[in-house]
C-alpha positions as CSV (number, residue, x, y, z in Angstrom):
1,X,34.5,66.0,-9.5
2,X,34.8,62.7,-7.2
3,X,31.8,60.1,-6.8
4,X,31.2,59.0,-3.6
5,X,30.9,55.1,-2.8
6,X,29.0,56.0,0.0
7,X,26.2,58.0,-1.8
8,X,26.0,55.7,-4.6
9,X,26.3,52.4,-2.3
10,X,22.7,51.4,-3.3
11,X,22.8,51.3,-6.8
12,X,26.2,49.8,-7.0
13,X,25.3,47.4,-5.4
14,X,21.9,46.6,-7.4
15,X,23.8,46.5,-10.5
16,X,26.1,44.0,-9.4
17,X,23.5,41.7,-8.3
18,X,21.5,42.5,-11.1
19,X,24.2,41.3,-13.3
20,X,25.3,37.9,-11.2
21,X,21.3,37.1,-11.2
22,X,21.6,37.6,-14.8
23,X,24.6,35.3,-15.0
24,X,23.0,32.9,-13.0
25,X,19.9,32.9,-14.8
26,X,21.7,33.0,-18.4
27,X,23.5,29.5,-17.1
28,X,20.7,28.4,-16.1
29,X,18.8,28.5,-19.3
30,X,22.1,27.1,-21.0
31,X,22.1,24.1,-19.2
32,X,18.5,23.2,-19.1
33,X,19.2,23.5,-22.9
34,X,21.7,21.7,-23.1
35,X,19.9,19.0,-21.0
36,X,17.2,19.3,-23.2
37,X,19.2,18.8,-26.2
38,X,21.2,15.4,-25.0
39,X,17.9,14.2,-23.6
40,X,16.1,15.1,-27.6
41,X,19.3,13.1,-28.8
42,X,19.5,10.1,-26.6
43,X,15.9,9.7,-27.2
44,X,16.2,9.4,-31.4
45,X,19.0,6.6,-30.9
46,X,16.4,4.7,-28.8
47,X,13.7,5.3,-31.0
48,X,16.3,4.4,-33.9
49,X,17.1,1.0,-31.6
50,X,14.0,-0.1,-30.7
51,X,12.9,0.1,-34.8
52,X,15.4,-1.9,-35.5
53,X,14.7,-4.6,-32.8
54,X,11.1,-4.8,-33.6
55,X,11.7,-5.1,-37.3
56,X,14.1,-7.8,-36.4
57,X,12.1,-9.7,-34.7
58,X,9.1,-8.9,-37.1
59,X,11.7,-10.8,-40.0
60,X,12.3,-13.7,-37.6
61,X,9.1,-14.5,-36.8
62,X,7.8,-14.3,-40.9
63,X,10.7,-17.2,-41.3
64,X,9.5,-19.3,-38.5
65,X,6.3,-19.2,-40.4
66,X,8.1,-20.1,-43.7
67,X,10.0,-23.2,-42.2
68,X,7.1,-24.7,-40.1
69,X,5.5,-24.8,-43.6
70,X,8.2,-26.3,-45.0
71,X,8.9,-29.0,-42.2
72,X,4.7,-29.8,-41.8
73,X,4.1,-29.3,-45.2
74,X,6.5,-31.0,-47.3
75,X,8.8,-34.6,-46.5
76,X,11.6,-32.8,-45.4
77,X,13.5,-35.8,-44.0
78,X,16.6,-37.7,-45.6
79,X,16.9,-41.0,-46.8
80,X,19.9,-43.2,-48.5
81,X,20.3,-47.1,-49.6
82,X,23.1,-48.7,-51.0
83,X,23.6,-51.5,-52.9
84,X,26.2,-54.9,-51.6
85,X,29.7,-53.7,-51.3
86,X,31.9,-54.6,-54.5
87,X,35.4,-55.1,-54.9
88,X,36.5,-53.1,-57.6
89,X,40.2,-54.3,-57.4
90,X,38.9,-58.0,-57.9
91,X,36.6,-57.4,-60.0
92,X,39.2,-55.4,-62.2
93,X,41.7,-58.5,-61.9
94,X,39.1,-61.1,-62.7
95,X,38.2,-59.4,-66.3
96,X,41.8,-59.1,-67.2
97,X,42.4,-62.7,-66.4
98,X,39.2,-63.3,-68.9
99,X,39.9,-61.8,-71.8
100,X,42.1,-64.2,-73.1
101,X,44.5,-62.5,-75.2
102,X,48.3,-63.4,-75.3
103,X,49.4,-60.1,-75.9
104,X,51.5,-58.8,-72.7
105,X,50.8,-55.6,-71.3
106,X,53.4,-52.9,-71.7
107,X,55.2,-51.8,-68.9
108,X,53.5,-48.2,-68.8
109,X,50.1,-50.7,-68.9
110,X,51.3,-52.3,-66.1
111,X,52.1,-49.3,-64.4
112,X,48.4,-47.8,-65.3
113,X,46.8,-50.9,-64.1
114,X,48.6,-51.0,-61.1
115,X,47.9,-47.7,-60.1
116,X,44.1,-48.0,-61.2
117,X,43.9,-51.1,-58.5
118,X,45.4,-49.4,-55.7
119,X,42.8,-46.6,-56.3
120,X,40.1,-49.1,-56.4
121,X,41.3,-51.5,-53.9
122,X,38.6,-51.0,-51.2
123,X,35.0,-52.3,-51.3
124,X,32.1,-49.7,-52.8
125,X,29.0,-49.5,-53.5
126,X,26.2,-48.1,-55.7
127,X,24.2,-45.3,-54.7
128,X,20.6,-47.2,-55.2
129,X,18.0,-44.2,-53.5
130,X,18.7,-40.8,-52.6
131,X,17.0,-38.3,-51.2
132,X,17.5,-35.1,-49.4
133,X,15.9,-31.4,-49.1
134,X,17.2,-29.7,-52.2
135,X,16.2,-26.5,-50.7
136,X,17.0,-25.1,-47.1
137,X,15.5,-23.6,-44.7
138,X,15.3,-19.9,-44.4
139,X,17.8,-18.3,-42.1
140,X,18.9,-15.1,-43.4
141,X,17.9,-12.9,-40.6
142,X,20.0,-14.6,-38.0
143,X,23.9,-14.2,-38.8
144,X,26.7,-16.2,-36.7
145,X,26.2,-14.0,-33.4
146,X,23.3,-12.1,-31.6
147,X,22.6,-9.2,-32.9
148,X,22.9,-5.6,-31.8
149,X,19.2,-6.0,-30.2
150,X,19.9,-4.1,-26.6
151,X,16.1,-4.0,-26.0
152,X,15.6,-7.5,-26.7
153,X,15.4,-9.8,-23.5
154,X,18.5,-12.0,-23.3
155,X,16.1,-15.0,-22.4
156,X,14.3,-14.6,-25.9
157,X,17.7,-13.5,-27.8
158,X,19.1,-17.3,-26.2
159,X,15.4,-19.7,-27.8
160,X,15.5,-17.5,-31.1
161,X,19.5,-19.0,-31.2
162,X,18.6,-22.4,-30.2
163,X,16.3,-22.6,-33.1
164,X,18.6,-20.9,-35.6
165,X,21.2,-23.2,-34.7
166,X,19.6,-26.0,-35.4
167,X,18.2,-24.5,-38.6
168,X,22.1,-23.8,-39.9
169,X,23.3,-27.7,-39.0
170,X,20.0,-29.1,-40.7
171,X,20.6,-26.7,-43.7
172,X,25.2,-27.1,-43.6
173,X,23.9,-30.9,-44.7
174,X,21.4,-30.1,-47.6
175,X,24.3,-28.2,-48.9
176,X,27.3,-30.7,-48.7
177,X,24.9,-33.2,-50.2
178,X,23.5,-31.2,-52.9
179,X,25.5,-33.2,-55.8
180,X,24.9,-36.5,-54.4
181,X,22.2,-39.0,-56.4
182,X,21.0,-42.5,-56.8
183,X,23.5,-44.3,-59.0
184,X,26.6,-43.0,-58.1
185,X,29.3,-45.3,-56.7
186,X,30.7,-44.4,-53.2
187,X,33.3,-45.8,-51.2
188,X,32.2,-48.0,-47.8
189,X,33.7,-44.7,-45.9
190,X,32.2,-42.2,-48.0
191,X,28.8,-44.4,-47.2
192,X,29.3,-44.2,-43.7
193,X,29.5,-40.8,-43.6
194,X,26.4,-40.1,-45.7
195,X,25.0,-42.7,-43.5
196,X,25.9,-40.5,-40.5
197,X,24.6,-37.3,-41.8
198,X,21.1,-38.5,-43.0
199,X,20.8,-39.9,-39.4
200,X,21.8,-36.6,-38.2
201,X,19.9,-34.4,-40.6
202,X,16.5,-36.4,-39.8
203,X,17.4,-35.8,-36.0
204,X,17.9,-32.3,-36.6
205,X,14.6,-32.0,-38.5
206,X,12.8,-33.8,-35.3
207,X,14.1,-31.5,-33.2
208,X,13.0,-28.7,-34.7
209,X,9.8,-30.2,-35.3
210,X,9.8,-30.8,-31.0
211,X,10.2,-26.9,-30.6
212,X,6.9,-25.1,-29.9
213,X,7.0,-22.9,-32.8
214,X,3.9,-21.4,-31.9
215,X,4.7,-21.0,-28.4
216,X,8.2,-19.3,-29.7
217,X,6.5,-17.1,-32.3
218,X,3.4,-15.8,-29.2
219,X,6.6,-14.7,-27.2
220,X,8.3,-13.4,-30.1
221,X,4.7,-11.3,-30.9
222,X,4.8,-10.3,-27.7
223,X,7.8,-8.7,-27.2
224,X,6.7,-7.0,-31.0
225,X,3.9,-5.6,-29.0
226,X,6.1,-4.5,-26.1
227,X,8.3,-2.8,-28.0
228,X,5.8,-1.0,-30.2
229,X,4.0,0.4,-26.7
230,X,7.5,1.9,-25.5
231,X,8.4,3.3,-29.2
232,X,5.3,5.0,-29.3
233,X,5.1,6.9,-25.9
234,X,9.3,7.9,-26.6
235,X,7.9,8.9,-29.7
236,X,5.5,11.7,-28.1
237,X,7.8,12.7,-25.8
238,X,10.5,13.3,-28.8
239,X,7.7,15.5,-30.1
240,X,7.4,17.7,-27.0
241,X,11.0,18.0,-26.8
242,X,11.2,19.0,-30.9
């Protein structure tokens, strides 16, 4: 027995577009979830990024705080003097020309005194006061580069720098001074260059004492606040998306 396309026409033809509209409507619901499902996941990274910014900039601001204190609160400058310049070489060769005794120096004396004076033959002097911040500033939450802080504006990102910057040379200084004290002896170029960085270090110090740390920390707040507001709508809509 043969079936006739022409008497079954109608519901061939309904079961075919019955099926494509199926199709169509199973894609359909594949990509909306699948749009669904990036949009859920893009959404947690920038939830994830903005946390991280705003706890960032939550850490630089509490170390702002910390180093006002420490530069309004405390002397946080530098300070050196020296003694006159001394000859050790002539000074060496006038108490061996005192001491009276006829005995000759051996040659390895000779050769130990010789070598002592060529060491010594430059002018130096005596370290008479000292002082420098034994203790720097805090700058643990700013590295060598910007962070990974996407949200952050660049404008922000560049004053937080500045100031960091600045923090690093005054605090590269405490450190290669940290061993230095009144009564040591220093050559004249070794007391040039501590000359140097003390005038350095106090301009550093008066520089960071210029910035407006209280206009830096409002804009830093700010932007806290800014960030906060978006987290917290992204947050809701990650809900009605879970």
């Amino acid at each position: 027995m043969s079936i006739s396309f022409t008497e079954h026409r109608r519901e061939l033809v309904a079961a075919i577009v019955g099926a494509s509209l199926a199709g169509v409507f199973s894609l359909a619901v594949g990509l909306y979830s699948l749009t669904k499902g990036f949009e859920f996941t893009q959404n947690k990274e920038q939830l994830k990024s903005l946390r991280q910014d705003i706890e960032f900039l939550t850490r630089v601001r509490s170390e702002i705080d910390a180093n006002t204190q420490a530069l309004l609160g405390k002397d946080h400058t530098a300070q050196a003097t020296f003694s006159e310049p001394m000859n050790l070489s002539a000074m060496m060769k006038g108490m061996s020309g005192k001491t009276g005794s006829k005995k000759q120096p051996t040659a390895e004396e000779q050769a130990m005194l010789k070598e002592m004076l060529r060491q010594f033959d430059q002018e130096s002097v005596r370290v008479v006061t000292f002082r420098f911040p034994r203790v720097p500033l805090v700058a643990d939450s700013w590295k060598t580069s910007y962070p990974e802080a996407g949200d952050i504006p660049f404008e922000l990102l560049s004053e937080i720098n500045e100031y960091y910057r600045r923090v690093r040379s005054a605090n590269s200084l405490i450190d290669r001074h940290e061993s230095l004290a009144a009564g040591a002896s220093l050559s004249s170029g070794y007391k040039k260059a501590v000359e140097e960085d003390v005038t350095f270090f106090n301009s550093q110090v008066d520089e960071l004492k210029k910035i407006d740390a209280i206009k830096l920390k409002n804009k830093i707040t700010t932007e806290i606040s800014s960030l906060s507001e978006r987290r917290k709508k992204l947050a809701l809509t990650v809900e009605k998306l879970d």
